[in-house]
Each structure stands twice: as structure tokens, then as C-alpha cells.
C-alpha positions as CSV (number, residue, x, y, z in Angstrom):
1,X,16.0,30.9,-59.7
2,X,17.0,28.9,-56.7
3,X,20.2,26.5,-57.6
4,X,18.9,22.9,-57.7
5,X,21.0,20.5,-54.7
6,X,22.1,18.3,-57.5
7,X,23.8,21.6,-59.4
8,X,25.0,22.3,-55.5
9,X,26.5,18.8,-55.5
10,X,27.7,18.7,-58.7
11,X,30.2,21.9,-57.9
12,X,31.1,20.4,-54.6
13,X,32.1,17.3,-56.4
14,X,34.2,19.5,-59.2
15,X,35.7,21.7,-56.5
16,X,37.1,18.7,-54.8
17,X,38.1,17.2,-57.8
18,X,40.5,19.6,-59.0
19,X,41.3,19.9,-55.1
20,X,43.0,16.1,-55.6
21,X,44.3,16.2,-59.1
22,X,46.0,19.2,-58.0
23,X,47.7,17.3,-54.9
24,X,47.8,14.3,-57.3
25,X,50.3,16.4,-59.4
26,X,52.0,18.3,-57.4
27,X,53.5,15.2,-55.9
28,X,53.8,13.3,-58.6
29,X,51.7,10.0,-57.6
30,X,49.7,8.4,-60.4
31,X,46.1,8.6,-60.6
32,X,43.6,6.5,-59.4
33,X,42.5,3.8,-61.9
34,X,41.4,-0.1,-62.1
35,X,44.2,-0.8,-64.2
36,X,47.7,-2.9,-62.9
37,X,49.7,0.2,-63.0
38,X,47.6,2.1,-61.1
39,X,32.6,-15.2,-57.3
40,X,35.8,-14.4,-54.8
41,X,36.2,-17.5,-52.6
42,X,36.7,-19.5,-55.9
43,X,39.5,-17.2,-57.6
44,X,41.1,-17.6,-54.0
45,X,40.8,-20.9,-53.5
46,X,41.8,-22.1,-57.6
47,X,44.6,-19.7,-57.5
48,X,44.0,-18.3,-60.4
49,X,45.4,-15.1,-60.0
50,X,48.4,-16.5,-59.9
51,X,47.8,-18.2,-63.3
52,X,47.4,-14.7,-65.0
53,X,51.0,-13.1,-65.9
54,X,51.5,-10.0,-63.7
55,X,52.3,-8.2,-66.5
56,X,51.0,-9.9,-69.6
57,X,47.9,-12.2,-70.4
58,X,46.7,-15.0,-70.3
59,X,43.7,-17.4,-72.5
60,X,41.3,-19.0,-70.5
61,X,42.0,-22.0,-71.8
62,X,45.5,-21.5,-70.5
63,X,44.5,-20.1,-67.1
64,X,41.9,-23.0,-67.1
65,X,44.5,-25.8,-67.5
66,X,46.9,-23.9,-65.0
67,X,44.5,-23.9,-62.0
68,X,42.6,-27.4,-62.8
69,X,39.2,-26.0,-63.4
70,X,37.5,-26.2,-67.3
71,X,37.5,-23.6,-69.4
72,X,34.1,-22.7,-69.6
73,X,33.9,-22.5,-65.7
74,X,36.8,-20.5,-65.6
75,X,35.3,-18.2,-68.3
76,X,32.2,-17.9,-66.1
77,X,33.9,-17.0,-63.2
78,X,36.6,-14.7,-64.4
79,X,33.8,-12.6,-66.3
80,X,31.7,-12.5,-63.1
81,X,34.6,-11.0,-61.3
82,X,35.1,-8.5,-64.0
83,X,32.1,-7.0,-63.3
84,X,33.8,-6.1,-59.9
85,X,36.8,-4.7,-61.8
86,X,39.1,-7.9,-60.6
87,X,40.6,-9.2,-63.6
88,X,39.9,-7.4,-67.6
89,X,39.7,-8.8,-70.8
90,X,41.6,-6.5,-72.9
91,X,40.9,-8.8,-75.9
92,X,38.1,-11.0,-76.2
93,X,39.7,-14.2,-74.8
94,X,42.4,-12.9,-73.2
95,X,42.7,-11.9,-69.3
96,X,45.2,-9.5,-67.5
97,X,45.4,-8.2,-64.2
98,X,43.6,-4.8,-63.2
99,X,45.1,-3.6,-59.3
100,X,42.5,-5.5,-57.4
101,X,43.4,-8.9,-58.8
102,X,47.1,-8.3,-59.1
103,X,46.4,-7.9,-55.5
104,X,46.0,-11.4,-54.9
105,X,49.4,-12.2,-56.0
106,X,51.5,-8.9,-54.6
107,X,50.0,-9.5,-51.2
108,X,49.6,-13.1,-50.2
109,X,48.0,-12.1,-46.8
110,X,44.9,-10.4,-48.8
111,X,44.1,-13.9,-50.0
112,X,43.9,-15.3,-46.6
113,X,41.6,-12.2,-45.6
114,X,39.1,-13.8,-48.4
115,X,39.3,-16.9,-47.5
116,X,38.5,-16.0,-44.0
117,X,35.5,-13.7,-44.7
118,X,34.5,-16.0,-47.4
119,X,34.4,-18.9,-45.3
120,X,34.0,-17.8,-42.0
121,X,32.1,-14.7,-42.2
122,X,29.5,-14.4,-45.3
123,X,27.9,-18.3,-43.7
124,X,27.5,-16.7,-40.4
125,X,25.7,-13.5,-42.0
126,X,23.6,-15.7,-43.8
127,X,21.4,-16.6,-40.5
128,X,21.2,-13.3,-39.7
129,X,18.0,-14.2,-38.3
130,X,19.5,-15.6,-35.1
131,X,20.7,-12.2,-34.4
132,X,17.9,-11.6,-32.3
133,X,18.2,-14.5,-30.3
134,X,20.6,-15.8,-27.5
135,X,21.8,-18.1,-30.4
136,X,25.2,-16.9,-31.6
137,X,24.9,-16.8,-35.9
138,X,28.4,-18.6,-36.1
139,X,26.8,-21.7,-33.9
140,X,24.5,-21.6,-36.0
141,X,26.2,-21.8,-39.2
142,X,28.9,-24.2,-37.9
143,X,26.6,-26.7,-36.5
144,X,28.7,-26.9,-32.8
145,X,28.3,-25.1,-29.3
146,X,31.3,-23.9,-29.0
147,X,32.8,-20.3,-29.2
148,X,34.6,-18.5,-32.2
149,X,37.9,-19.4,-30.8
150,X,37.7,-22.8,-29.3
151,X,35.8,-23.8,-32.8
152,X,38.2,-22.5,-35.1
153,X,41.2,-23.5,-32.9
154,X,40.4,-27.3,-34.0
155,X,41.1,-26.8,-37.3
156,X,44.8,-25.3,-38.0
157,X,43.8,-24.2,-41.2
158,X,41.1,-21.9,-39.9
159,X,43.1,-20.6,-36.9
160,X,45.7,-19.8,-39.3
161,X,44.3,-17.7,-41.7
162,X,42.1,-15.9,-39.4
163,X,45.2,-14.7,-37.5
164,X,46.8,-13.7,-41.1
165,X,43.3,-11.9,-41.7
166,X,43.7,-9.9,-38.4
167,X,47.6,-9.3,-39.2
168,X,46.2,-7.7,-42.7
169,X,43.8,-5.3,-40.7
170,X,46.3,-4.2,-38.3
171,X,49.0,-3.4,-40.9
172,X,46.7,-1.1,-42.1
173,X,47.6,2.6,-41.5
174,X,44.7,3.5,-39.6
175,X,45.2,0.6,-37.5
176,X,49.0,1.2,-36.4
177,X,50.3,1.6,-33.0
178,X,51.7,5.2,-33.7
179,X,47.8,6.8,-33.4
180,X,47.6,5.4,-29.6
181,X,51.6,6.1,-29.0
182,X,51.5,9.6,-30.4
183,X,47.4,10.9,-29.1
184,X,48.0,10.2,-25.1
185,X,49.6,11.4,-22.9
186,X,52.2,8.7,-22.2
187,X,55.3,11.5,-21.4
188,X,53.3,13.1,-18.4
189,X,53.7,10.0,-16.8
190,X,55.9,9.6,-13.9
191,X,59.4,7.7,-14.2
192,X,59.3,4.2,-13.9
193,X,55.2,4.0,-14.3
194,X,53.8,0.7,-15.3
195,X,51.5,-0.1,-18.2
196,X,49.4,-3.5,-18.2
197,X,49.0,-4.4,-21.5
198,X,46.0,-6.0,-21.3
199,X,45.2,-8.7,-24.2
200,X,48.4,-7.3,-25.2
201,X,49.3,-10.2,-28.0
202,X,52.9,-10.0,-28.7
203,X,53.4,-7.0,-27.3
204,X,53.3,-4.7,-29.9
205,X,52.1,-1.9,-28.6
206,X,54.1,-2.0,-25.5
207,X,57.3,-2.6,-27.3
208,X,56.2,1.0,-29.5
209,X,55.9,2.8,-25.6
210,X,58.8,1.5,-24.4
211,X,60.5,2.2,-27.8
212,X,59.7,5.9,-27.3
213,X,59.1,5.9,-24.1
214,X,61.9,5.0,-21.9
215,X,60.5,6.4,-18.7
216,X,58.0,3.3,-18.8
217,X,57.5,-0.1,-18.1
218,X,55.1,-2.5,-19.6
219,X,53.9,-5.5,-19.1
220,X,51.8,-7.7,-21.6
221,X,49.4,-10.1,-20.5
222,X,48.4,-12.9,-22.6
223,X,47.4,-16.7,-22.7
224,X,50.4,-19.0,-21.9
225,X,51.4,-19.4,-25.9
226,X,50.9,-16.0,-27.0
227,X,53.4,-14.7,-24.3
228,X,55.7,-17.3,-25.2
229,X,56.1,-16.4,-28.6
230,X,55.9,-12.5,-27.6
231,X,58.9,-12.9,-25.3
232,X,60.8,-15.0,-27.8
233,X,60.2,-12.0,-30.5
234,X,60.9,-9.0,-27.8
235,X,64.1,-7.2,-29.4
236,X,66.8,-7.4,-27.1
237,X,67.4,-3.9,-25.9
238,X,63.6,-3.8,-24.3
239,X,64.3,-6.9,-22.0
240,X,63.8,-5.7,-18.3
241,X,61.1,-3.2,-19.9
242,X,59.4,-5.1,-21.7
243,X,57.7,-8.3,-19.7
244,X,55.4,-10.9,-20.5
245,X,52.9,-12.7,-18.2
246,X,50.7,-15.3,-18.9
247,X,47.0,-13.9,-17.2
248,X,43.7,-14.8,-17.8
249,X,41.7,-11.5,-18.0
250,X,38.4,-12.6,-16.0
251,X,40.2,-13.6,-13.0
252,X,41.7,-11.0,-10.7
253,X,44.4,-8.7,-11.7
254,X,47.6,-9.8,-10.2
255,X,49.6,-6.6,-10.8
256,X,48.5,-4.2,-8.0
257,X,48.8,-0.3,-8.1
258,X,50.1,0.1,-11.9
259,X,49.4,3.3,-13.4
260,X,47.7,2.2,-16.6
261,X,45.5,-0.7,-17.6
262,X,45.2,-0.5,-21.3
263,X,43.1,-2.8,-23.7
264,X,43.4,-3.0,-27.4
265,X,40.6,-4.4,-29.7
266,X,39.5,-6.6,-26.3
267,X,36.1,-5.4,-25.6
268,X,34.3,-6.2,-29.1
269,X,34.6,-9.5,-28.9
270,X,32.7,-9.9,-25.7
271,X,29.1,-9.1,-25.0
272,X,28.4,-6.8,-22.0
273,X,28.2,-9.1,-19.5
274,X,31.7,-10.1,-20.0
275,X,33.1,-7.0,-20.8
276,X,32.0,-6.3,-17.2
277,X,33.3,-8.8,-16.1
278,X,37.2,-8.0,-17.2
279,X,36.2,-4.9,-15.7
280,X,35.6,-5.9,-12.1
281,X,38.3,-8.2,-12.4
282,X,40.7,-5.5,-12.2
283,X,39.5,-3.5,-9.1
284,X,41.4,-5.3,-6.4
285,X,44.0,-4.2,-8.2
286,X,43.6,-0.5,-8.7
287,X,44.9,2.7,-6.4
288,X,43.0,5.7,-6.6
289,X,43.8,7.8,-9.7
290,X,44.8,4.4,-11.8
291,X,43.9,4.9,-15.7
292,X,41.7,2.5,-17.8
293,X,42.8,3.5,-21.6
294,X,40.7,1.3,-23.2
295,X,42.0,1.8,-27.6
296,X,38.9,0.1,-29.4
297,X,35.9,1.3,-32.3
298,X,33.8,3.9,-31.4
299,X,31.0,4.5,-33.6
300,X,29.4,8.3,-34.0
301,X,26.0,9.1,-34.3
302,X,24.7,8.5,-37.3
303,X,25.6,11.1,-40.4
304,X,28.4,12.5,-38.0
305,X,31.3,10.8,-40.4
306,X,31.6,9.9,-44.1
307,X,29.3,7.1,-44.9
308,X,31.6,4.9,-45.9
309,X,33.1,4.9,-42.9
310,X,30.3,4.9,-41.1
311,X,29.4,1.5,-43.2
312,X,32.8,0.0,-42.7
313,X,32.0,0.4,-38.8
314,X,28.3,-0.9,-38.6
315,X,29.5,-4.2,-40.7
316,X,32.1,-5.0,-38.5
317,X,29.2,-4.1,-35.3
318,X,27.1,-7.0,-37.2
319,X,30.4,-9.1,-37.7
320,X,30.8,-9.1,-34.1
321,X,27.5,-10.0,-33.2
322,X,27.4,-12.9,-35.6
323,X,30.8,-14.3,-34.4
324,X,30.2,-13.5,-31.0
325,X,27.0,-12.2,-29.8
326,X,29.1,-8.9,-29.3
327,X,29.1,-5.3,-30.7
328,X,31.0,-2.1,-31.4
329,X,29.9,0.6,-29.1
330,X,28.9,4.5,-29.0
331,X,31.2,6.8,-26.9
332,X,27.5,6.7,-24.6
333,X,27.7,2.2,-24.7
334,X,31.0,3.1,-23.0
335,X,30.6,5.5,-20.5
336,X,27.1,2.8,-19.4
337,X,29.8,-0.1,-19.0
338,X,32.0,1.5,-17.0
339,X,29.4,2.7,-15.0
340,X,27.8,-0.7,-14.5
341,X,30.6,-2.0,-13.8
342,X,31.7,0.4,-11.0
343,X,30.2,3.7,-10.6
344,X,34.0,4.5,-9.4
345,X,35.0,4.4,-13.1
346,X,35.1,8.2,-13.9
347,X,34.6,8.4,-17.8
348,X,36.8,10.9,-19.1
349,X,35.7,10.7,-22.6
350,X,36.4,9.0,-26.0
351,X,38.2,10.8,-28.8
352,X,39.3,9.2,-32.3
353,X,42.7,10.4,-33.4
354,X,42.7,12.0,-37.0
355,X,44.2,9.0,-39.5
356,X,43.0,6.5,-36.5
357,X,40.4,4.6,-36.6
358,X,40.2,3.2,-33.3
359,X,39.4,5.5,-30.5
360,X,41.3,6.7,-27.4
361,X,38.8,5.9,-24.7
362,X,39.9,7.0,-20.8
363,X,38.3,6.3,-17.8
364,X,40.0,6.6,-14.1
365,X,39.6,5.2,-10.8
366,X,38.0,6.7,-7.9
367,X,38.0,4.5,-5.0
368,X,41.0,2.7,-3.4
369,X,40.3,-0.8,-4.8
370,X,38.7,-3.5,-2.6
């Protein structure tokens, strides 16, 4: 008789089982498990993780009267988030950490991140409906006209811990400069060629190529207080390689004939229409043969990666359509913008680095700029 597909499973899950308890033990790491050796926005906001020993327990009564709520909404809370495997009750009436809550505490940025998707993102998601319409969600949500970052920049607060939020994201390892540094060809470019760091932040990217790289020279364009904090956190040895320049990136490129105009998470926050826009804008600027590395999401087709990774990338396609009537795009979204753009934008392809998850995506000039 035929093997049923959930027997077929059942070894495949077995097989790789023993394939990571073997790896697990060979190295010596500790297993995987909810415990501290191995309704979110209120936790974060009452700080109650922090009213939990790290390493002991607590009563809710006591973690009540550390964090100022009452016991019985403490009680009601903490058991809700149990259910989610943050926080256990080893004893009935007692609470200690498991890793997700002792989280909270160990890494202060991850409470920020909650905050921010608590506050910022789950409202937005909740008119969804106004996805389908010129509306943007976040407008919606926040009761103003303005964009994302104009809104947010009013409130400190809100600037703040969105900028912590992204920090968290890009510390991640999948997120780190080495996949872009280490997956392009940087050392077949000639001595002395110049990167535009487009969107370039502080610079960390650049400072990573130059770092390795000493054949190049980079330049990061920002707004005017981004590149003065950049240039006042450049390390010393990188100064003459290293430059910042404060450039709005829909006007025209003022840095003629460079070699490579790179972009790093730029794109997604813009809807087509603007994203063509930063496009054009650097033409007058571009000598035949001139690069475009653009290092952004690419989502497969559908079923072509793990599904959870294929979920992690369609909720952030959502996020940025709520926040800013944007999207992640398809290697195919790509190759149509450049195109529309300028039909002189050669698409070379896009190509995710293994351990990245941002892809490498190349196009390069054909004409001689206008």
C-alpha cells in the first residue's frame, strides 16, 4: 500500500530532527525551549517585566504593586500572555520569566520595537479597508494629512522609538552590511571609484566598503541632520574616504560620473511614482556603464521559500502600504520600474545572498546621461 503524505511528512520531520539535535550536540549549544535558560503593548508600557526577578519569581500581588496596576488586572494580563509563552507560572501565584519575556528586560531596544508596532502599526492595520484607496491607512488611523515621517517627527517620543525599532531590525544577522559587502563585486572596481550612498543614513554601509575596501571612495547622501551626526560618528582613519553630503534624493544628482549609485531600504517606502522619480533624478548624472545597486526585499513567487519567510515578507508588503501607500516588490516589479523609468536602465537581475535577506538588485546605464 501506497505511503500516506502525512507518514511522508512525519519521516521528513524525524529525519530533520535528528539532523539538528545532532548539530545541537556536537557543538554544544543548548536546546531550543520557552524556558529563561534557553496583551503586549500593556506589559511594555507597565513595565512589568522588569518587575519579575530575572532569575527568580515574583506574586502578582508583588509585581502588581511594583508596576502600579491591581492585582487582579495584572493577573489577567500576565495569564493572557502566557498563553503566548511570555511569562510562566511555575506555581500557582507565582510568575517567572520564560526567554520571550526575559527578553524585555535583556534587550531594552525589543521593548521599543513593541511599542512601535503596538502603537504605530496594529492601528493602521486595523483600516485595512483603506488599502484599496488613494487614502494612506496611517492617515487614516492618525486623523492628520500628513506623511509617516513628518507625522511622527512632531512627537519625539514616536520619532524616537521608531528609529530604535529600525536599529533592532538592522542589528539583526540577516540584515547586516557584510551580506551586500561580501555578495558584489566591489574589488573589480577600478582604484579610486566612487560609491553614492544614496539614503545612506550614517554611513554604515559605506564606512563597511571603505573598511574593506580601500580602493574606494564613498560618499553618503542624507538630509542635513542625518549627515551631521554621520560625519560626527565617521571613525577617524576613513575621513577623506568617507564623505557626507546633505542631498535631497528627488532633485538632480549632483555627483556626476560616479561608478555606483547604491540604495539601501529606500525604495519601499515610496510608491511607484516616486520611486521613479529618484530614478530620473539621477540621469543627468550618469556616464555610460554607471551601476544602480539598489540592496532592498525581493519577494519570490509564491511557495518558492519557506513560508514563514514568505509571511514575514508579505506583512511587511502590507506594512508598507499601510504606512505609506508603498510595497515590497518581485524581481519582475523591479525590472518594470527601471524600465519605466528609463528604458536605458539595463536590468541585470536580482539575487538574495544566502543568510541575507535583502536582495542584491543591479541595473546599469546605457545612454550617456542628459
Amino acid at each position: 500500500m501506497a505511503s500516506s503524505r502525512i507518514l511522508e511528512l512525519s519521516s521528513i520531520i524525524a529525519t530533520n530532527t535528528e539532523r539538528i539535535d545532532g548539530f545541537l550536540t556536537s557543538h554544544g549549544f543548548p536546546y531550543p525551549t520557552f524556558e529563561i535558560d534557553a496583551p503586549l503593548q500593556a506589559i511594555v508600557h507597565f513595565d512589568i517585566a522588569s518587575s519579575v526577578p530575572r532569575s527568580g519569581r515574583a506574586t502578582f500581588g508583588q509585581i502588581s504593586s511594583s508596576c502600579g496596576l491591581t492585582e487582579s488586572d495584572t493577573r489577567q494580563l500576565l495569564r493572557h500572555a502566557m498563553t503566548n509563552y511570555i511569562f510562566q507560572e511555575p506555581e500557582k501565584g507565582y510568575v517567572s520569566h520564560t526567554a520571550s519575556s526575559v527578553a524585555l528586560v535583556d534587550v531594552p531596544m525589543m521593548g521599543r520595537y513593541v511599542e512601535m508596532v503596538s502603537s504605530e502599526l496594529w492601528p493602521t492595520a486595523t483600516t485595512a479597508l483603506h488599502l484599496t484607496t488613494k487614502i494612506q491607512a496611517f492617515n487614516v488611523a492618525n486623523h492628520t494629512n500628513r506623511p509617516f515621517y513628518e507625522e511622527i517627527a512632531r512627537f519625539p517620543d514616536r520619532a524616537s522609538r521608531f528609529a530604535v525599532a529600525m536599529d533592532l531590525i538592522n542589528a539583526s544577522e540577516s540584515m547586516k552590511p557584510i551580506h551586500v559587502v561580501e555578495n558584489y563585486d566591489w574589488a573589480g572596481l577600478k582604484e579610486n571609484a566612487v560609491v553614492i550612498d544614496i539614503g545612506g543614513s550614517h554611513g554604515q554601509i559605506s564606512i563597511a566598503l571603505a573598511t574593506k575596501f580601500p580602493h574606494l571612495r564613498c560618499i553618503v547622501q542624507d538630509i542635513k541632520g542625518v549627515i551631521a551626526e554621520g560625519k560626527d560618528m565617521l571613525p577617524e582613519h576613513l575621513n577623506g574616504r568617507v564623505m557626507f553630503m546633505e542631498h535631497d534624493f528627488f532633485t538632480e544628482q549632483p555627483v556626476k560620473n560616479a561608478d555606483i549609485y547604491f540604495f539601501r531600504w529606500v525604495f519601499h517606502n515610496w510608491s511607484d511614482k516616486y520611486c521613479i522619480k529618484i530614478l530620473r533624478s539621477l540621469i543627468p548624472a550618469l556616464k555610460k556603464g554607471a551601476s544602480v545597486v539598489i540592496n532592498e526585499f525581493c519577494i519570490a513567487d509564491p511557495g518558492m521559500i519557506p513560508l514563514h519567510k514568505e509571511k514575514e515578507l508579505r506583512s511587511y508588503d502590507l506594512g508598507m502600504k499601510s504606512l505609506f501607500n508603498s510595497k515590497e516588490r518581485e524581481s519582475e516589479d523591479w525590472e518594470n520600474l527601471l524600465k519605466i523609468a528609463d528604458r536605458r536602465f539595463l536590468f541585470k537581475g536580482a539575487r538574495v545572498p544566502a543568510g541575507s535577506s535583502l536582495a542584491i538588485i543591479e541595473a546599469c546605464w546605457d545612454g550617456d546621461g542628459q
